[in-house]
N, C-alpha and C positions, 0 to 999 in steps of 0.2 A: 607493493600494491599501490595503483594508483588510485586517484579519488577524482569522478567524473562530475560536473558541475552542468546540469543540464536548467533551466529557466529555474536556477536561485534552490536546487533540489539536486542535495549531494547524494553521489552511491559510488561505492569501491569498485574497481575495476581491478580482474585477476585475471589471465592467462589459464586455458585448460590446466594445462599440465599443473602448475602451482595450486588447482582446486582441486585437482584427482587428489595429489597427493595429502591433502589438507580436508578430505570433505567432512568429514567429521566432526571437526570444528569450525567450521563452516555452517551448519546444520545448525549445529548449538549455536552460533551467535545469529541466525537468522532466526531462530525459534527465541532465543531467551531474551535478545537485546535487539530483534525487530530489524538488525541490521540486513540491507540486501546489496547484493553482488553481481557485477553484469561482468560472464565468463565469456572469452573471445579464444576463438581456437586460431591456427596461424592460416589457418584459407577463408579469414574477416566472416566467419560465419560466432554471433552474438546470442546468448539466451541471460537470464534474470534468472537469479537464485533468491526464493523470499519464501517467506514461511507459509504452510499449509492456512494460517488463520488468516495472513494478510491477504492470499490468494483468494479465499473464499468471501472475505468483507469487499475488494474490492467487485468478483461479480457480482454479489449482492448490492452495488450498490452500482453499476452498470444497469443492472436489471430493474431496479426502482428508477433509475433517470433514464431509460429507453420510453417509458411513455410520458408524450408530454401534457397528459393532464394529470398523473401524479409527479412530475418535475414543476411543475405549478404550483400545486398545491404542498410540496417540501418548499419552493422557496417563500412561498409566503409564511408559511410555519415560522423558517430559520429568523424570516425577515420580523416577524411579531417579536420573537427570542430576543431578537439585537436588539427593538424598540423597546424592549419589555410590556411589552403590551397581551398581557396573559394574565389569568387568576390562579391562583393557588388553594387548591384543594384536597381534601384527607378523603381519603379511599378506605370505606370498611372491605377490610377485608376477612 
């Protein structure tokens, strides 16, 4: 298994064949250990093996930064965060 280095963001690279035979375990390390796999068949046709939660946080968060007055309003948030520039507050609940 290779290990592909794309802008400082590593992911294993596996050949179909070695993932058919393997998928099971594959499944498990991308569900338990977050690990994901970019599977290449021998006619350079590519997909991405990653887990159902990772699949679902990144749309979700496709879908918060598609409009950009809530992509605004997240980075000013994040941006208060780093400054610490926020109060802290007890919630009844």
């Amino acid at each position: 298994m290779d290990v592909i280095i794309y802008k400082g963001y590593a992911m294993q690279a596996i050949v179909y064949s070695n993932a058919r035979n393997n998928l099971r375990s594959l499944i498990n390390k991308v569900c338990d250990d977050f690990d994901e796999y970019m599977i290449s068949t021998k006619d350079n046709k590519t997909a991405v093996l990653i887990s159902y939660d990772e699949y679902t946080s990144m749309k979700e968060t496709l879908y918060l930064m598609s409009s950009k007055t809530n992509r605004e309003r997240l980075d000013a948030a994040v941006e208060q965060i780093e400054n610490a520039n926020f109060q802290t507050r007890e919630l009844d609940i």
